[in-house]
N, C-alpha and C positions, 0 to 999 in steps of 0.2 A: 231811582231810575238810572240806568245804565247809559254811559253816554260815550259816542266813539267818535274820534275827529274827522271832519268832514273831509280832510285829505285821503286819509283811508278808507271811508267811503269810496270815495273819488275814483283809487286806484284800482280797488278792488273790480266796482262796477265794469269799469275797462277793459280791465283785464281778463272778465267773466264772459260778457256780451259775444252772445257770439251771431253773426249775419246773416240774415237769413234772406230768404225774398219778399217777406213779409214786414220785414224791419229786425232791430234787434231785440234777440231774445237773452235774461239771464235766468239760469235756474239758484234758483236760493239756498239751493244744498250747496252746492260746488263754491256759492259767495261764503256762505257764512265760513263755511272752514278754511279759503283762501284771507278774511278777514282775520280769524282766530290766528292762523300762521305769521301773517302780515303783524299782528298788533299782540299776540302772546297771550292775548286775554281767552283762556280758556276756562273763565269764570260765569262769565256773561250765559241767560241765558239764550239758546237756539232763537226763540221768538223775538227776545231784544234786539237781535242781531241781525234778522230778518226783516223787521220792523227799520231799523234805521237805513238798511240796505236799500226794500224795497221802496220805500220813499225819495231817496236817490237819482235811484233808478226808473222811477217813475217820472219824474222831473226831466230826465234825459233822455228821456222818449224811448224807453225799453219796455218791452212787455213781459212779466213779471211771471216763473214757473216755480210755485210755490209746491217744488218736487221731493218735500224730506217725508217717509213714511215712517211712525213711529213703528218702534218694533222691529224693525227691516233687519237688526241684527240678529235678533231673537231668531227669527224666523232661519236665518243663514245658519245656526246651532242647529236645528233640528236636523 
């Protein structure tokens, strides 16, 4: 299992959340690879990193947009 410090965590979630009028929201695409850049781990996979995020971020009273489409690249090649 893959494990990410909970400081980066931290910053990442912060960093991402953005204000709404509903409360804050973070999308999981934009954490994880803010995460990846922040800690260089571009080994990890997408859902381990989603996982430790939105847990986080759940805790911090964020509501959680679990927005990565598989494929989304493929589809931009066409």
């Amino acid at each position: 299992m893959n494990s990410f410090e909970l400081i980066d965590l931290l910053c990442v979630v912060d960093a991402c959340a953005s204000d709404r009028a509903a409360g804050y929201l973070i999308s999981m695409s934009k954490a994880v690879e803010e995460l990846r850049v922040l800690t260089g781990d571009f080994v990890s996979s997408d859902e381990a990193a989603a996982n430790a995020l939105s847990q986080v971020a759940l805790e911090r009273g964020c509501a959680v947009l679990f927005d990565e489409q598989p494929g989304a690249d493929i589809v931009g090649e066409l």
